[in-house]
C-alpha positions as CSV (number, residue, x, y, z in Angstrom):
1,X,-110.7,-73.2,-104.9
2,X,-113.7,-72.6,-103.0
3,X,-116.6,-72.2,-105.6
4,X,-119.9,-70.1,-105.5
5,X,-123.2,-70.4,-106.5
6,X,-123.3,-67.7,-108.7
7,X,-122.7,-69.1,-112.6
8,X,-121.9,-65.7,-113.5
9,X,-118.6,-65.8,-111.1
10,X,-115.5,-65.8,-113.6
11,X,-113.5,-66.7,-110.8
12,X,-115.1,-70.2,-110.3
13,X,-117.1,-70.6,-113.5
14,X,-114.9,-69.0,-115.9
15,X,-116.1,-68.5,-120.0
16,X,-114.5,-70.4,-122.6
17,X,-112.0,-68.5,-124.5
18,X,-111.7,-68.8,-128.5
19,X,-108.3,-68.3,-130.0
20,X,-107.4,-68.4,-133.4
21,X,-104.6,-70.3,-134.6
22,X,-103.1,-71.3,-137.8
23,X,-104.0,-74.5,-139.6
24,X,-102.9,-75.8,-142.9
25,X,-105.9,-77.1,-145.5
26,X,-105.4,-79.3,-148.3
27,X,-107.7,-78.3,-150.9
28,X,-107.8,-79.9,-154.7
29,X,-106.7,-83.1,-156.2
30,X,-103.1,-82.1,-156.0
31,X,-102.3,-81.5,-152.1
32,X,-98.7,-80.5,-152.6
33,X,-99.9,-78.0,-155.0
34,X,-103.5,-76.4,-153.8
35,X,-102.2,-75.6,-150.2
36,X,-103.8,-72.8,-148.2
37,X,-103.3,-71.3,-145.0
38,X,-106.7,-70.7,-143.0
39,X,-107.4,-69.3,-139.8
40,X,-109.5,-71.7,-137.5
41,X,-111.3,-71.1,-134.2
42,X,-110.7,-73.4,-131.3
43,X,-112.3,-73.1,-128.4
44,X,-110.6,-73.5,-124.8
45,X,-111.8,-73.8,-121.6
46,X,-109.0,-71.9,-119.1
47,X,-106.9,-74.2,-116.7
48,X,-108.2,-74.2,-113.2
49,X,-106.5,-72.0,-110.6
50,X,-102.9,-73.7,-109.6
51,X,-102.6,-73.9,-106.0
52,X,-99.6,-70.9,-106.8
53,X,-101.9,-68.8,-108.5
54,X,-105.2,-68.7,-105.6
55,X,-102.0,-67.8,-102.9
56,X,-101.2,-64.9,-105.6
57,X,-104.5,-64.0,-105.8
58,X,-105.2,-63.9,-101.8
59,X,-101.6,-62.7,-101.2
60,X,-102.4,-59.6,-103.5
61,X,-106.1,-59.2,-102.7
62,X,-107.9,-60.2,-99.7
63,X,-105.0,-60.6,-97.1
64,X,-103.7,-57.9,-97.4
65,X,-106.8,-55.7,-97.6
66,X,-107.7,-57.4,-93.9
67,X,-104.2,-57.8,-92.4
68,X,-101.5,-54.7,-94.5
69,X,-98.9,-55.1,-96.0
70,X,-96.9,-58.5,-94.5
71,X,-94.7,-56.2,-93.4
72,X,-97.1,-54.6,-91.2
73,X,-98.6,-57.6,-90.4
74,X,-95.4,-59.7,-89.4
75,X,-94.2,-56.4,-87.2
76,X,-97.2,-56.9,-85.3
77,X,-96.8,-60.1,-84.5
78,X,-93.4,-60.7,-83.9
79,X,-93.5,-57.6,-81.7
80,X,-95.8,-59.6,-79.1
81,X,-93.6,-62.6,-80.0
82,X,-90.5,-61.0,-78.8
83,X,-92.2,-59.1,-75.6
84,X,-93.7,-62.6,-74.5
85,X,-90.4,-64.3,-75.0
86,X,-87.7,-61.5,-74.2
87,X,-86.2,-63.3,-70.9
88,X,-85.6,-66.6,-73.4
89,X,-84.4,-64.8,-76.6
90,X,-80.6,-64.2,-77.6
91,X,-81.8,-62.0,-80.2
92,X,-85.5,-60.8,-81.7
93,X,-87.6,-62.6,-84.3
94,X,-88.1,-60.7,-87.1
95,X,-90.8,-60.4,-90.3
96,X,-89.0,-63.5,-92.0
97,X,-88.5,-65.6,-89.0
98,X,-92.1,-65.3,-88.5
99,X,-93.0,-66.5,-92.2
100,X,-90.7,-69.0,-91.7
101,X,-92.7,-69.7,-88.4
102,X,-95.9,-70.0,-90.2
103,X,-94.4,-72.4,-92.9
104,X,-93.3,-75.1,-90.5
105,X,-96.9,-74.5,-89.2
106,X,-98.6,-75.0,-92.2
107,X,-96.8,-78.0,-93.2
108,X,-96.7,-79.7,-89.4
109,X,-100.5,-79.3,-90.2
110,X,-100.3,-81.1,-93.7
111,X,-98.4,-83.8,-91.9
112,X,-101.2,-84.4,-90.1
113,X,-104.2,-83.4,-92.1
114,X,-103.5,-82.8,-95.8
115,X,-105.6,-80.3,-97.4
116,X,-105.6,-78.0,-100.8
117,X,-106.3,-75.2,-98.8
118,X,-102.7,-76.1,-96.2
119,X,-101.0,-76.2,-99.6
120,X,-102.2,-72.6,-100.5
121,X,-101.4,-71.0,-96.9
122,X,-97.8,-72.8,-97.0
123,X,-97.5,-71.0,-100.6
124,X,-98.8,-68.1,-99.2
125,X,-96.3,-67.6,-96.5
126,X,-93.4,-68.3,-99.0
127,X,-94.7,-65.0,-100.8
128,X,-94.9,-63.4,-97.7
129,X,-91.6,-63.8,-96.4
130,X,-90.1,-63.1,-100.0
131,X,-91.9,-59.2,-99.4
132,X,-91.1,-59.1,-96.4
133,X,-87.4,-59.7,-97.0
134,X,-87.7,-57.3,-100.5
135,X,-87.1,-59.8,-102.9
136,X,-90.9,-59.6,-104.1
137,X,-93.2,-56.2,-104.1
């Protein structure tokens, strides 16, 4: 997760969160007998962002306000994909061959130079070619 310098991001400097929870007290002499229920405060610092959740994020957010829909954008380029390679092809690429294209990218890349961020673009393209294909929205 790329981080800022801001300490007022919540994306990469996120506030602790307090949740109650149930915790039994003893109380008295007798702990079998002077039992009481009592609401305690913890607090918890949040999880950092999963590797799944920053390619939801950028899936959702930022890719597709630069590049459409993954529909739109996979049209695109497997329309030059298909024009450059016409005389070679038996049949067209489409939107999901071209995620699939990009995964085998992605991880011929990690082969060779591992990185979070090859991680998060392989993710990425998974989600991809599940909307492309309608399974996801």
């Amino acid at each position: 997760m790329t981080t800022c310098a801001s300490s007022k991001c919540l994306v990469c400097h996120p506030e602790p969160v307090v949740e109650p929870y149930k915790e039994e007290v003893f109380m008295g002499a007798d702990p079998l007998r002077a039992r009481t229920d009592t609401t305690v405060f913890a607090v918890r610092t949040p999880p950092p962002e999963t590797i799944l959740d920053e390619a939801k994020r950028l899936v959702y957010g930022p890719r597709e306000a630069s590049y459409a829909h993954p529909s739109v954008d996979f049209k695109r380029a497997v329309g030059a994909l298909n024009a450059i390679f016409e005389p070679k092809l038996k049949e067209p690429f489409t939107e999901t061959d071209w995620a699939l294209v990009m995964i085998i990218c992605k991880l011929a890349r990690q082969a060779h130079s591992p990185s979070r961020d090859g991680w998060v673009d392989a993710a990425g393209y998974a989600a991809t070619g599940a909307r492309v294909q309608g399974i996801d929205p």
